[in-house]
C-alpha positions in Angstrom: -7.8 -7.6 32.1 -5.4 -6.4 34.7 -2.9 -3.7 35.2 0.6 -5.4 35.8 2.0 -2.1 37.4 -0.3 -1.9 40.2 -2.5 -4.9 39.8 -6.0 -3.3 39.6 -8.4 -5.5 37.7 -11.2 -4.5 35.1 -14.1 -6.1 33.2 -14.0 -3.8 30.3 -11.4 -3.4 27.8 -9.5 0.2 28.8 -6.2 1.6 27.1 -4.7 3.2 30.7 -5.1 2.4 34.4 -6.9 4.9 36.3 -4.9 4.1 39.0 -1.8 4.4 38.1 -1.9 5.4 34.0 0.1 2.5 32.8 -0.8 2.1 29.4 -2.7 -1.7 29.3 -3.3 -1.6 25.2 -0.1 -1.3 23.3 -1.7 0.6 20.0 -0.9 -1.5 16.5 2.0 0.6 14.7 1.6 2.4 12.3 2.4 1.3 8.5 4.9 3.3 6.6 4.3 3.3 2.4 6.3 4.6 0.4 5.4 6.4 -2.9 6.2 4.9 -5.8 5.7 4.2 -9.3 4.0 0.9 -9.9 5.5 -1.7 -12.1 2.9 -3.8 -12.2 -0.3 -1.4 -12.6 1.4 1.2 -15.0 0.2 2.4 -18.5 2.9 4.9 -19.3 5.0 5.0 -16.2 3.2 3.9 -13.5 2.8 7.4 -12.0 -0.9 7.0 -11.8 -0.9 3.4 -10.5 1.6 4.2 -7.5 -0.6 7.0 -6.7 -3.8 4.6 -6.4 -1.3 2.5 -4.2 -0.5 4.8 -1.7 -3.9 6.3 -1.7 -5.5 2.8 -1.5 -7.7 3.4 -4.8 -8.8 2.6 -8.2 -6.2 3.3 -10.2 -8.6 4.1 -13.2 -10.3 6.8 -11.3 -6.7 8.3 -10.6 -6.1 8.3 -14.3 -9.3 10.1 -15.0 -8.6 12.8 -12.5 -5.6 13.2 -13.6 -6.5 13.6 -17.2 -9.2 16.3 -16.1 -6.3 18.1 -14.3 -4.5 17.6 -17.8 -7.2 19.3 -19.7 -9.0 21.6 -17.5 -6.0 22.4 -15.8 -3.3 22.4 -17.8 -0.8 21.2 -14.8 -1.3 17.5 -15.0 1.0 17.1 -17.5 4.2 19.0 -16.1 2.9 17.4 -12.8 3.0 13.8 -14.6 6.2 14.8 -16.1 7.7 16.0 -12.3 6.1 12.3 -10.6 8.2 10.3 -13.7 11.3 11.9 -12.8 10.6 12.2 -9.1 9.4 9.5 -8.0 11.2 6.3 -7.5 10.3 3.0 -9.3 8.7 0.6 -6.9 9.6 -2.7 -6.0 9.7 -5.8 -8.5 6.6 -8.0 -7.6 7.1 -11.2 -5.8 7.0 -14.0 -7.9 4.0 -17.0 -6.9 3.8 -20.2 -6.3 1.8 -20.7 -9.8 4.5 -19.1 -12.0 7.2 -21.0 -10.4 5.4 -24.7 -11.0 4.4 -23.3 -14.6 8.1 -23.4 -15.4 8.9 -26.8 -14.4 8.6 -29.0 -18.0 5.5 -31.8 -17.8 6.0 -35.1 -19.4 4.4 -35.6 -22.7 0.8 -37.3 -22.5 -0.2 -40.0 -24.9 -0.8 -39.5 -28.4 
């Protein structure tokens, strides 16, 4: 690895030259998501679902916590109520290569 401002060489991986502090590593960017209601993983409205999406989890243990804030709390039903209305519905899923050949009609077989 070398610095192409100044041309100082190094063994090791390094994000700036010491030399000269031109950045050597350009850092990966960052990933925007957007919160939205599932339409693929939803039970009522997908509130819950696009929650476990943009938090990267299981979106059972997102329902369960939000039934306990629904009982114990009181608020996860007006909260529910605020995501439906708030929130916008997510994209529609893309469509694969297996459901696309499924709809092409197969000759008969022998009887």
């Amino acid at each position: 690895m070398f610095c192409p401002q100044c041309g100082k060489e190094y063994t090791e991986r390094v994000n700036f030259c010491c030399h000269c502090g031109t950045a050597l590593s350009i850092p990966a960017p960052a990933v925007h998501k957007k919160l939205t209601r599932s339409r693929t993983d939803s039970k009522i409205a997908g509130v819950c679902g696009g929650f476990a999406e943009y938090l990267e989890l299981d979106s059972t243990l997102v329902r369960i916590i939000w039934l306990m804030l629904a009982v114990f709390g009181g608020w996860g039903i007006l909260g529910y109520l605020i995501a439906w209305i708030v929130m916008p519905e997510g994209p529609l899923p893309q469509a694969s290569a297996a459901t696309v050949c499924s709809s092409i009609p197969q000759p008969a077989g022998n009887r």
